[in-house]
mmCIF file of the C-alpha atoms, coordinates in Angstrom:
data_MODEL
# 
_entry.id   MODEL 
# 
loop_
_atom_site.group_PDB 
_atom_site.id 
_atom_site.type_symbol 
_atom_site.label_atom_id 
_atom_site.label_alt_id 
_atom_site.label_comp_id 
_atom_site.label_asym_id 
_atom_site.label_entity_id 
_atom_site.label_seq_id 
_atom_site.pdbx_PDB_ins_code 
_atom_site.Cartn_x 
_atom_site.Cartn_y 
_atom_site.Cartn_z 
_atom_site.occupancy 
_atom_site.B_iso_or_equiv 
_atom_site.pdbx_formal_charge 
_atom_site.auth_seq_id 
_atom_site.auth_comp_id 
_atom_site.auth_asym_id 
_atom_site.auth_atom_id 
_atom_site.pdbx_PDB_model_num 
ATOM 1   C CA . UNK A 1 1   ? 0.633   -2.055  23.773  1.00 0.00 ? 1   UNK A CA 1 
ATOM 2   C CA . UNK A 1 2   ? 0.853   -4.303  20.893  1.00 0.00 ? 2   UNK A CA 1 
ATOM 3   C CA . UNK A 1 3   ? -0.858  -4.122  17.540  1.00 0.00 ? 3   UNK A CA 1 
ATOM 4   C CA . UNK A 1 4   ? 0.252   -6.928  14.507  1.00 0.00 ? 4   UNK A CA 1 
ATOM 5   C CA . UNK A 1 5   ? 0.416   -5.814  10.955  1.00 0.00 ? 5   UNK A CA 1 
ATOM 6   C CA . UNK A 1 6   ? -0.758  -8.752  8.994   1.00 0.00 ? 6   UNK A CA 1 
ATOM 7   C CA . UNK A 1 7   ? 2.410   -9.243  6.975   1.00 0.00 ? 7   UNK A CA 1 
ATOM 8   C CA . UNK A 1 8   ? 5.647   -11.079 6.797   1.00 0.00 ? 8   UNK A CA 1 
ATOM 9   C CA . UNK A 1 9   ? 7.557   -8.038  4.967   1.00 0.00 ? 9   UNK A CA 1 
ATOM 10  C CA . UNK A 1 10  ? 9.979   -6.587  7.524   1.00 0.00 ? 10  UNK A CA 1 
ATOM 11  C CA . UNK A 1 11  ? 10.279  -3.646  5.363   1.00 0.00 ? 11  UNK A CA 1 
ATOM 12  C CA . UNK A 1 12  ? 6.507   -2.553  5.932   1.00 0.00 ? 12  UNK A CA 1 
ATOM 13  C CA . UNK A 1 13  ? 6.761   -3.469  10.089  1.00 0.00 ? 13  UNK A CA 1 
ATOM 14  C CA . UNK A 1 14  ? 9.825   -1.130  10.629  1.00 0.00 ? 14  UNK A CA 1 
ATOM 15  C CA . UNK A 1 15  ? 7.840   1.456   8.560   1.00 0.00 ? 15  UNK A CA 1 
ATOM 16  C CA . UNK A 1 16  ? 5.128   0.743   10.419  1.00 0.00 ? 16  UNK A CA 1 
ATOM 17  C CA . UNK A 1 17  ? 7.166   0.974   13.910  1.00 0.00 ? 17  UNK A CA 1 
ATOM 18  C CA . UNK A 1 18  ? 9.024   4.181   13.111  1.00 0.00 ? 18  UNK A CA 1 
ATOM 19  C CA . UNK A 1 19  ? 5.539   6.028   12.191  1.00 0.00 ? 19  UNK A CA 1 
ATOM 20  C CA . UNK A 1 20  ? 3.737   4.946   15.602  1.00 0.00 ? 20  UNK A CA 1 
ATOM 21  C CA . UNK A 1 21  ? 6.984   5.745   17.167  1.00 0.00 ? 21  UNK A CA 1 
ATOM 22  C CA . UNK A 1 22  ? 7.032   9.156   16.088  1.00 0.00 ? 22  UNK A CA 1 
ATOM 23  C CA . UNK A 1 23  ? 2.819   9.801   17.428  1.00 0.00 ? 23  UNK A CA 1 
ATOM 24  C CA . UNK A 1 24  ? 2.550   6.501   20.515  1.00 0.00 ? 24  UNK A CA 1 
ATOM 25  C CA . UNK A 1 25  ? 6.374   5.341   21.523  1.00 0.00 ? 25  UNK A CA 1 
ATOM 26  C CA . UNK A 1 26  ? 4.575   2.951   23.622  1.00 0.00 ? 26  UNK A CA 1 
ATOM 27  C CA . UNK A 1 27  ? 3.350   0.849   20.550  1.00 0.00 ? 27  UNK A CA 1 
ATOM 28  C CA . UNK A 1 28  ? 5.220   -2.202  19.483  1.00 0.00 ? 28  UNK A CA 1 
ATOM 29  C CA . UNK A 1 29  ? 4.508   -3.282  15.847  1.00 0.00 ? 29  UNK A CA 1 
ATOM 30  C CA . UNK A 1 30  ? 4.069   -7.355  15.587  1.00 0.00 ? 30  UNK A CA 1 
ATOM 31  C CA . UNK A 1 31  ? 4.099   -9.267  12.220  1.00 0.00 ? 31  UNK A CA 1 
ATOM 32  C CA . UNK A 1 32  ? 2.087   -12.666 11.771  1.00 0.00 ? 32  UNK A CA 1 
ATOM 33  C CA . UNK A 1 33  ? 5.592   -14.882 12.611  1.00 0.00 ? 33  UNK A CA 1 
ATOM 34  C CA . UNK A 1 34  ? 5.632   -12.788 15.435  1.00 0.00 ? 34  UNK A CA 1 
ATOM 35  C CA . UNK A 1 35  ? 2.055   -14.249 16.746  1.00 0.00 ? 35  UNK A CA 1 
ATOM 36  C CA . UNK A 1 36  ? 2.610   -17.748 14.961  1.00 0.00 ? 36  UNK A CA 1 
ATOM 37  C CA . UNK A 1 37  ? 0.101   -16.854 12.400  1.00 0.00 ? 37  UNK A CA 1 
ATOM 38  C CA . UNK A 1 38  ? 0.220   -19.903 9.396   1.00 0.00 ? 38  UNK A CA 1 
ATOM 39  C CA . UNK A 1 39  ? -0.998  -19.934 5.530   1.00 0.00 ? 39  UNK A CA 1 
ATOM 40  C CA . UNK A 1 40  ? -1.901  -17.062 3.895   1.00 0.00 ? 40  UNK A CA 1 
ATOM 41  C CA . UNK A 1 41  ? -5.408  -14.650 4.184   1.00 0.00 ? 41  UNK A CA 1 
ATOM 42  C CA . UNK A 1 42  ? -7.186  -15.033 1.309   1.00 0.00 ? 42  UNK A CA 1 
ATOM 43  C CA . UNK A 1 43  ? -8.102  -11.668 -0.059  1.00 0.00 ? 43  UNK A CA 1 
ATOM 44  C CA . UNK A 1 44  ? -10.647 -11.781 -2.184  1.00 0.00 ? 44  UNK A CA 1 
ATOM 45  C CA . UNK A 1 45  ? -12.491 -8.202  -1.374  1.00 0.00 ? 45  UNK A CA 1 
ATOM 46  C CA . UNK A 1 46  ? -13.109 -5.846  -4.206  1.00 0.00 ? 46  UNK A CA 1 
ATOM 47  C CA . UNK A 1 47  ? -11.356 -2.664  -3.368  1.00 0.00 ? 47  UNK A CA 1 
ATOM 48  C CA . UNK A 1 48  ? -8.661  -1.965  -1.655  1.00 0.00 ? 48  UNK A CA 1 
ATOM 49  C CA . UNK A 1 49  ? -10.818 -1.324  1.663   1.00 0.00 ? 49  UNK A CA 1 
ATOM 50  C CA . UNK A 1 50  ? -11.795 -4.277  1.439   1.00 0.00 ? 50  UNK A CA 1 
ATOM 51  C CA . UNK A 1 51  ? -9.028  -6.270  1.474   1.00 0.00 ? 51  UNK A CA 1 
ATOM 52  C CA . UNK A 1 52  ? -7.290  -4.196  3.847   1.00 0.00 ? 52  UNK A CA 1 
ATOM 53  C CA . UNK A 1 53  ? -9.922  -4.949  5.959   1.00 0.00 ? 53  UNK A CA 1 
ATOM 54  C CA . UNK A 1 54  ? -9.972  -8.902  5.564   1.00 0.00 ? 54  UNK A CA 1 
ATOM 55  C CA . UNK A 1 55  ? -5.880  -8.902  6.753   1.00 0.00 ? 55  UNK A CA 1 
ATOM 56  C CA . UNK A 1 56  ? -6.880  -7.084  9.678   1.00 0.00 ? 56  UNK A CA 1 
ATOM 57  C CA . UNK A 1 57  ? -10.011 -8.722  10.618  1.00 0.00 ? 57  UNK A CA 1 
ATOM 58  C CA . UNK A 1 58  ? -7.660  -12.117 10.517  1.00 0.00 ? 58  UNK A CA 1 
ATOM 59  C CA . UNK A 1 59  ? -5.722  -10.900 13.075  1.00 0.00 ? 59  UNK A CA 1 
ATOM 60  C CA . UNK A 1 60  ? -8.193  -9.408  15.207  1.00 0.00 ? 60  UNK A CA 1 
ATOM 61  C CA . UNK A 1 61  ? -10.047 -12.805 15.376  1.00 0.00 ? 61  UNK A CA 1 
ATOM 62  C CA . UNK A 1 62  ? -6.772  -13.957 17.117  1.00 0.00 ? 62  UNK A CA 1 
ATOM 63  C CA . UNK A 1 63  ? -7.262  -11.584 19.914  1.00 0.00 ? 63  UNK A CA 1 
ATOM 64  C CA . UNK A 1 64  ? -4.716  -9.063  18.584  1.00 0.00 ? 64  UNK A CA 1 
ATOM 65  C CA . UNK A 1 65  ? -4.999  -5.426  16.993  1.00 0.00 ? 65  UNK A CA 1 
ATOM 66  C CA . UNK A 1 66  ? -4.854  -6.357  13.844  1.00 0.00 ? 66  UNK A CA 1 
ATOM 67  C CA . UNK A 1 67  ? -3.488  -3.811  11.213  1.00 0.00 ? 67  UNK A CA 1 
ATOM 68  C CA . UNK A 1 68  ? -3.945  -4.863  7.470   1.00 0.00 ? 68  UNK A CA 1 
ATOM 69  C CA . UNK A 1 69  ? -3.059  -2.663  3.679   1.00 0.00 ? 69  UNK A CA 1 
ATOM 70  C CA . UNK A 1 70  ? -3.650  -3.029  0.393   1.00 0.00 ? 70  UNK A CA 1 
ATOM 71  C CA . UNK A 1 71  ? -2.154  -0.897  -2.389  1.00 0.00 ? 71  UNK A CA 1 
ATOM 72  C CA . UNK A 1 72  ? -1.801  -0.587  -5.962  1.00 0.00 ? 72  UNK A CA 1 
ATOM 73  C CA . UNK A 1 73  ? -2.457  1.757   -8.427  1.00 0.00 ? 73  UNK A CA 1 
ATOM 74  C CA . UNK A 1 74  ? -5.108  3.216   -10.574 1.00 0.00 ? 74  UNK A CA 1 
ATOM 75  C CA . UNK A 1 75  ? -5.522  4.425   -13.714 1.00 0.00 ? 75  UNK A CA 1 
ATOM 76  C CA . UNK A 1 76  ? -8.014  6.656   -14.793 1.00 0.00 ? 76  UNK A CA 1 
ATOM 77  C CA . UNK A 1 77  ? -7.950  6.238   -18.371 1.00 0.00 ? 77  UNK A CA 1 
ATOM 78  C CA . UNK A 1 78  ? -8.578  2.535   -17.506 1.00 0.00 ? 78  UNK A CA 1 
ATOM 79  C CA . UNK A 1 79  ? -11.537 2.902   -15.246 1.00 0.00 ? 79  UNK A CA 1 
ATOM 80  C CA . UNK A 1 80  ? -9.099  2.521   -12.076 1.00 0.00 ? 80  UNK A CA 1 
ATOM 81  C CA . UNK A 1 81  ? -7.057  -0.860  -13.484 1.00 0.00 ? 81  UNK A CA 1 
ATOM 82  C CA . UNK A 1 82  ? -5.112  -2.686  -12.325 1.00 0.00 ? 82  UNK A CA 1 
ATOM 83  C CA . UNK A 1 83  ? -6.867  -1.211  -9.491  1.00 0.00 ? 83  UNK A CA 1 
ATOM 84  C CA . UNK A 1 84  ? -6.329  -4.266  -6.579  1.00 0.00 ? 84  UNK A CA 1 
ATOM 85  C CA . UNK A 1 85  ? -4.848  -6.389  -9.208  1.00 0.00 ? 85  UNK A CA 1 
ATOM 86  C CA . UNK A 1 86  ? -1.384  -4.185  -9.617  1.00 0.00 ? 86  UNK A CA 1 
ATOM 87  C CA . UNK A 1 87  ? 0.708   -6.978  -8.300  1.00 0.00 ? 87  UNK A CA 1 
ATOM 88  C CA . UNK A 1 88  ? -0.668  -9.250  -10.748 1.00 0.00 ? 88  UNK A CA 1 
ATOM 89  C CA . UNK A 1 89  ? -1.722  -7.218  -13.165 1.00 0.00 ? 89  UNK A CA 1 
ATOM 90  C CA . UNK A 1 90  ? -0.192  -9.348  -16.267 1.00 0.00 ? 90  UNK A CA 1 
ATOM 91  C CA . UNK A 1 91  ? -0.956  -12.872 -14.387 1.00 0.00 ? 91  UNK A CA 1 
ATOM 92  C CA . UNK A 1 92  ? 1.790   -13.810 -12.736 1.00 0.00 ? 92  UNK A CA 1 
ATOM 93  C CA . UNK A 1 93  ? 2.251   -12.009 -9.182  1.00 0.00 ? 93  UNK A CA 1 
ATOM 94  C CA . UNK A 1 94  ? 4.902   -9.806  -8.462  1.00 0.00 ? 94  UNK A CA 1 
ATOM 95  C CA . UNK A 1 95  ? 6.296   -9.675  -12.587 1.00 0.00 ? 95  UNK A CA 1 
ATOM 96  C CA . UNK A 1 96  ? 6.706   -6.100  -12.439 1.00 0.00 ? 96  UNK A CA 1 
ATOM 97  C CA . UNK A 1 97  ? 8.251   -6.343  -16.119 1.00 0.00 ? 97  UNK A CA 1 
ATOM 98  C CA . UNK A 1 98  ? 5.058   -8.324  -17.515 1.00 0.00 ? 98  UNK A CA 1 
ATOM 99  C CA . UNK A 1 99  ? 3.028   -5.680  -15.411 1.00 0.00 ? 99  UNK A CA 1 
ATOM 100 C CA . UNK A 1 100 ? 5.032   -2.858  -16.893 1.00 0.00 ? 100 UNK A CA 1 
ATOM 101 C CA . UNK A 1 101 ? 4.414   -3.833  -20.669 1.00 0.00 ? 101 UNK A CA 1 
ATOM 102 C CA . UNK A 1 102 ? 0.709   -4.573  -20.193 1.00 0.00 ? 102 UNK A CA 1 
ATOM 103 C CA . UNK A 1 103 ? 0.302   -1.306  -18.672 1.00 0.00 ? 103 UNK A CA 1 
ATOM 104 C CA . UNK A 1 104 ? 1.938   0.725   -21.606 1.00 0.00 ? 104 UNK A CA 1 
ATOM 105 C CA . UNK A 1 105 ? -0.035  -1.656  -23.855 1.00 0.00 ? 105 UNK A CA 1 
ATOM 106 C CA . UNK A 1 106 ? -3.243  -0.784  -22.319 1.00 0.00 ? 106 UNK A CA 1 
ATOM 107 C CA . UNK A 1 107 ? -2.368  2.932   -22.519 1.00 0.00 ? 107 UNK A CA 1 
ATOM 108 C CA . UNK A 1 108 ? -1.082  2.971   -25.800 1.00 0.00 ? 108 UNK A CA 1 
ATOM 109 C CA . UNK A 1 109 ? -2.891  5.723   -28.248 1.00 0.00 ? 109 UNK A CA 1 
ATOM 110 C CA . UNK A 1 110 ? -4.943  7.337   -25.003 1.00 0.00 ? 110 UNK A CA 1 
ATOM 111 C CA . UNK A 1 111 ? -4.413  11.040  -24.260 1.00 0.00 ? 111 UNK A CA 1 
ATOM 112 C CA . UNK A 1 112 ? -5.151  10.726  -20.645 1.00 0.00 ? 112 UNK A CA 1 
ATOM 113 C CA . UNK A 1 113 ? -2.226  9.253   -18.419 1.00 0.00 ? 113 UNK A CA 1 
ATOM 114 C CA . UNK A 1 114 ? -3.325  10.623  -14.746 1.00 0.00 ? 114 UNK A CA 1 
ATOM 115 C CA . UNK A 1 115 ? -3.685  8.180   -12.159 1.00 0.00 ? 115 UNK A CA 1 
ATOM 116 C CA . UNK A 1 116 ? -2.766  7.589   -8.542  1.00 0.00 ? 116 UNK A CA 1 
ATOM 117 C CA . UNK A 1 117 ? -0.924  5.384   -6.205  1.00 0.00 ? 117 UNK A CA 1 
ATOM 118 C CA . UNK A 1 118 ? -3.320  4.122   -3.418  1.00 0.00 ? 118 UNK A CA 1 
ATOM 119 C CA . UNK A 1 119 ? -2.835  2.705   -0.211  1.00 0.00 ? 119 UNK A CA 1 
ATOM 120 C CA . UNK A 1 120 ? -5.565  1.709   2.300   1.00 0.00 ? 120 UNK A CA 1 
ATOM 121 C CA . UNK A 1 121 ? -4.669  0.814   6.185   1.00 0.00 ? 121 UNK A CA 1 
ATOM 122 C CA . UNK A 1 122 ? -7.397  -0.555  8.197   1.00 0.00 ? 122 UNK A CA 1 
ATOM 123 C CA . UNK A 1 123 ? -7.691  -1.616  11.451  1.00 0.00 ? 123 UNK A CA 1 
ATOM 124 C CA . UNK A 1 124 ? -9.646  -4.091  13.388  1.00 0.00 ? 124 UNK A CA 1 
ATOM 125 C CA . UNK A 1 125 ? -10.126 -4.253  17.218  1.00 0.00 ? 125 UNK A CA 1 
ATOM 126 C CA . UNK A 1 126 ? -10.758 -7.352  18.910  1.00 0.00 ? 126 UNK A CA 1 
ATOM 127 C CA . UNK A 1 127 ? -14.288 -6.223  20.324  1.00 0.00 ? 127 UNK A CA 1 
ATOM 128 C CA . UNK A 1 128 ? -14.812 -5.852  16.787  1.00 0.00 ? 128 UNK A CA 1 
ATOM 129 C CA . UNK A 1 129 ? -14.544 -1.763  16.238  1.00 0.00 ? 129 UNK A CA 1 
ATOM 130 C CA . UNK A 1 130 ? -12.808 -1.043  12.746  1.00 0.00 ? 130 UNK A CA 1 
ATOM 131 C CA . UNK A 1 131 ? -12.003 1.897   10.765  1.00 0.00 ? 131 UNK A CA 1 
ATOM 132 C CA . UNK A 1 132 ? -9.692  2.599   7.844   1.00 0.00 ? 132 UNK A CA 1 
ATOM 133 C CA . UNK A 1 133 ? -7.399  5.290   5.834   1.00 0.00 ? 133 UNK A CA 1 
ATOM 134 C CA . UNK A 1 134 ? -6.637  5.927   2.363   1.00 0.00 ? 134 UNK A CA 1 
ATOM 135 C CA . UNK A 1 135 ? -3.648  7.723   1.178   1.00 0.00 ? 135 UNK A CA 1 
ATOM 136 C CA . UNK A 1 136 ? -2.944  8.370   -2.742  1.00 0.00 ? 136 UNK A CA 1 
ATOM 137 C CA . UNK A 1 137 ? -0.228  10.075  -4.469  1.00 0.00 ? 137 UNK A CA 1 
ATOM 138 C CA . UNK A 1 138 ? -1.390  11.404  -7.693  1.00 0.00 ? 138 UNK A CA 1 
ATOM 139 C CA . UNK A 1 139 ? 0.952   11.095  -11.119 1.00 0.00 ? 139 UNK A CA 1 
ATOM 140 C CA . UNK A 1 140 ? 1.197   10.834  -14.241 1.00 0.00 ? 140 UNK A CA 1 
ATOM 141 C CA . UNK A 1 141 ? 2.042   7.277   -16.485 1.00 0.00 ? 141 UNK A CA 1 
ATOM 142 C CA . UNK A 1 142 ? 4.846   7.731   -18.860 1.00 0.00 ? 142 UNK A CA 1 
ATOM 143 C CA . UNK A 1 143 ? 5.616   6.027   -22.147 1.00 0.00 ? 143 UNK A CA 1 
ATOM 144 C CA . UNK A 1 144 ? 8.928   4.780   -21.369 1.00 0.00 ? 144 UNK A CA 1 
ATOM 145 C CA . UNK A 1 145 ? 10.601  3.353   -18.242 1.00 0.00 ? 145 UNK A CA 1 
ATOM 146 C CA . UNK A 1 146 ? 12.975  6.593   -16.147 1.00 0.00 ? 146 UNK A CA 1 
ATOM 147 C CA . UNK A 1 147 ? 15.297  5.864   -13.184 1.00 0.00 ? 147 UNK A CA 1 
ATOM 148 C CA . UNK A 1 148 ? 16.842  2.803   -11.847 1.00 0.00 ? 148 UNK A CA 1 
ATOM 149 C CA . UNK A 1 149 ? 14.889  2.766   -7.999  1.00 0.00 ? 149 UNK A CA 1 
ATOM 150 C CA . UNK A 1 150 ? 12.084  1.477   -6.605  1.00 0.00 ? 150 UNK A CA 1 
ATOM 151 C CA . UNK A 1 151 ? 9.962   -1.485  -7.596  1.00 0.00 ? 151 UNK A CA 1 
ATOM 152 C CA . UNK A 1 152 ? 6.711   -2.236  -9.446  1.00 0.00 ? 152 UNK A CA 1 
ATOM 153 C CA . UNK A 1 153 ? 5.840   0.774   -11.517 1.00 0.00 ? 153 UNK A CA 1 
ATOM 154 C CA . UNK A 1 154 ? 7.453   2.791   -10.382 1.00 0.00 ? 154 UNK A CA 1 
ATOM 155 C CA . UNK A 1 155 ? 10.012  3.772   -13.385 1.00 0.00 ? 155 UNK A CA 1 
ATOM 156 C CA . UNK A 1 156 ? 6.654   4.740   -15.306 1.00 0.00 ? 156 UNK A CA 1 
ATOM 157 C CA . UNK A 1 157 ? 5.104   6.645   -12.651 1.00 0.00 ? 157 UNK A CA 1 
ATOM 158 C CA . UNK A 1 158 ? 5.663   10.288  -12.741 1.00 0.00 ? 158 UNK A CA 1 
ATOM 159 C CA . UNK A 1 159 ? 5.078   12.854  -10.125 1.00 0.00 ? 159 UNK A CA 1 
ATOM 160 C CA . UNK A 1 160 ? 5.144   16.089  -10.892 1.00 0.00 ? 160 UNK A CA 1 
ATOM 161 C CA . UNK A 1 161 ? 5.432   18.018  -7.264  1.00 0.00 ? 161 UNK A CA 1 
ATOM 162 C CA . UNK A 1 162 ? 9.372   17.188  -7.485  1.00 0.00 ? 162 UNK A CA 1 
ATOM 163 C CA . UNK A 1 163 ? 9.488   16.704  -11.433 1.00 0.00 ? 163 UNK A CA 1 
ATOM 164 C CA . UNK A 1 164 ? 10.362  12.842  -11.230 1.00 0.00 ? 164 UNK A CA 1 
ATOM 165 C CA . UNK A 1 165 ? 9.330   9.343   -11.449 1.00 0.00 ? 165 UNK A CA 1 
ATOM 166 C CA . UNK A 1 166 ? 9.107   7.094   -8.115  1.00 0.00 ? 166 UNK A CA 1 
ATOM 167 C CA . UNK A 1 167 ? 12.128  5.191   -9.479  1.00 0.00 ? 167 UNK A CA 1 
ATOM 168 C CA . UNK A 1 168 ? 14.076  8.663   -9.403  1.00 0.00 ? 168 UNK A CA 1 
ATOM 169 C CA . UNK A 1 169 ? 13.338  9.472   -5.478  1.00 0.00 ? 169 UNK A CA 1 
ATOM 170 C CA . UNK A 1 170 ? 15.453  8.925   -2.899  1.00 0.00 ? 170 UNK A CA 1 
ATOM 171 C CA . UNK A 1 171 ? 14.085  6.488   -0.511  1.00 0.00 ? 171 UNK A CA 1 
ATOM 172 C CA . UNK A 1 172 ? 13.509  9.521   2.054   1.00 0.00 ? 172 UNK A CA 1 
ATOM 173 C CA . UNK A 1 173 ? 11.738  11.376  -0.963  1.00 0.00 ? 173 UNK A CA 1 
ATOM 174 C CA . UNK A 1 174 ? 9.372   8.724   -1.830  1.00 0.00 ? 174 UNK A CA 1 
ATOM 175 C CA . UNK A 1 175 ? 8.550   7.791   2.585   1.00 0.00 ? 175 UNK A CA 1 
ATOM 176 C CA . UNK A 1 176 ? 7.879   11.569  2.493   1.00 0.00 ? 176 UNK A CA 1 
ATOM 177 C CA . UNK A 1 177 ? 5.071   11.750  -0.526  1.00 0.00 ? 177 UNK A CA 1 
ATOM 178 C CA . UNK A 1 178 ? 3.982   8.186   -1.157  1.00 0.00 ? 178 UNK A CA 1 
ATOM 179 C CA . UNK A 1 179 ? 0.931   6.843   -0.945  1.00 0.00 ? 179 UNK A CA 1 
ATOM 180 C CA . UNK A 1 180 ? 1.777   3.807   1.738   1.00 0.00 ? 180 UNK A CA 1 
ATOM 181 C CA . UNK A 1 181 ? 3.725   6.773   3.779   1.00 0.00 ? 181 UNK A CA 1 
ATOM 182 C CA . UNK A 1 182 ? 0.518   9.163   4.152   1.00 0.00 ? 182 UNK A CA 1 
ATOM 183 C CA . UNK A 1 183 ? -1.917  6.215   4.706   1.00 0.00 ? 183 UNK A CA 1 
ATOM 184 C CA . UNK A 1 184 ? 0.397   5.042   7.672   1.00 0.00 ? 184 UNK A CA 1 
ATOM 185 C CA . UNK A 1 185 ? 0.788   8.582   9.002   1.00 0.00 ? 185 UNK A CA 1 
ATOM 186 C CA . UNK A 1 186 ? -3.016  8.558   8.562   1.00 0.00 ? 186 UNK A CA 1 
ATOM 187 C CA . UNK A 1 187 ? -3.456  5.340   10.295  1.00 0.00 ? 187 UNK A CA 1 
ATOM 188 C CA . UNK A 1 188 ? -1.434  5.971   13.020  1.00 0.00 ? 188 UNK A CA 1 
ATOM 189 C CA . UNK A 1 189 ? -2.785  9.931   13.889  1.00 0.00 ? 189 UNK A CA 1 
ATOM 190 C CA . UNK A 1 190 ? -6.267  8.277   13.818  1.00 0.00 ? 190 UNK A CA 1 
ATOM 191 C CA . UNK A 1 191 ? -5.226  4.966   15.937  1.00 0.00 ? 191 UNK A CA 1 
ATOM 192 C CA . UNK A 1 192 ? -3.823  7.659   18.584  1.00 0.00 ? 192 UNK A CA 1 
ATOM 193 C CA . UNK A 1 193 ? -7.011  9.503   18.366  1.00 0.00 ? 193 UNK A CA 1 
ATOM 194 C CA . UNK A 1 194 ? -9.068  5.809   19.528  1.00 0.00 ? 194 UNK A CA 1 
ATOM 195 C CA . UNK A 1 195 ? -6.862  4.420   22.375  1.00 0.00 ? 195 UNK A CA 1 
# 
């Protein structure tokens, strides 16, 4: 059986494929090259649901399983931003530098620094059934950038469980408590459940 995660990062489909392979071995993980899928889904939803939701529902119109996530992360001290703008958070997409600054700007002088990485994996049948997952990891923001790993915010994101920021983990650590890692071990304990 085949299911296609709506993406073109080969990072996130082998993550995806060594999850299912642990719960269905019988699942093969496409990506949208894989299927010939052109241009880009638009997703203009308003959580993180929902624009999980709209990758997968692209797919499924194809005929495929489609498999779509969002992620980001969310601040409470800042009603949830960036919230589903992370990425983009200073303007320009994927500047995690710009996104970095704006974020300590934003939290500058505020006492509360708890937030959470989210992740949200839904699926979309071609008959039309759907469901989704959320996974968070809760942390804490700091004030000044710690460790050299990772990617986004993760030099600013602290989590307390193991005493370190994202940027700190070993790739193994982070898979283990992330947000993206329990969503997919959600998604795929659930998809097992369905099939």
């Amino acid at each position: 059986m085949e299911i296609v995660l709506a993406s073109r990062n080969n990072k996130k489909i082998a993550e995806l494929q060594a999850l299912m392979s642990e719960i269905l071995p019988e699942i093969k993980v496409l990506s949208l090259d894989d299927i010939g899928f052109c241009g880009d889904i638009i997703e203009d939803g308003e959580s993180f649901e929902e624009n999980a939701m709209i990758k997968a529902k692209a797919v499924a119109e194809r005929g495929y399983i489609g498999v779509g996530d969002d992620s980001g992360l969310s601040v409470n001290a800042l009603g949830g931003a960036p919230g589903i703008y992370s990425a983009r958070y200073a303007g320009e997409h994927g500047d995690d530098e710009a996104n970095n600054q704006k974020l300590l700007s934003e939290l500058e002088g505020k006492s509360d620094r708890s937030g959470a990485f989210v992740s949200v994996v839904a699926c979309a049948m071609p008959d039309g059934e759907c469901f989704s997952v959320r996974g968070e990891c809760p942390g804490i923001i700091l004030t000044e950038y710690k460790g050299n790993g990772g990617f986004g915010y993760d030099p600013l994101f602290y989590y307390e469980a193991l005493g370190k920021t994202f940027a700190e983990l070993s790739m193994a650590e982070k898979n283990e408590i992330s947000h993206r890692g329990r969503a997919m071990r959600a998604f795929a304990y659930e998809f097992a459940k369905r099939i």
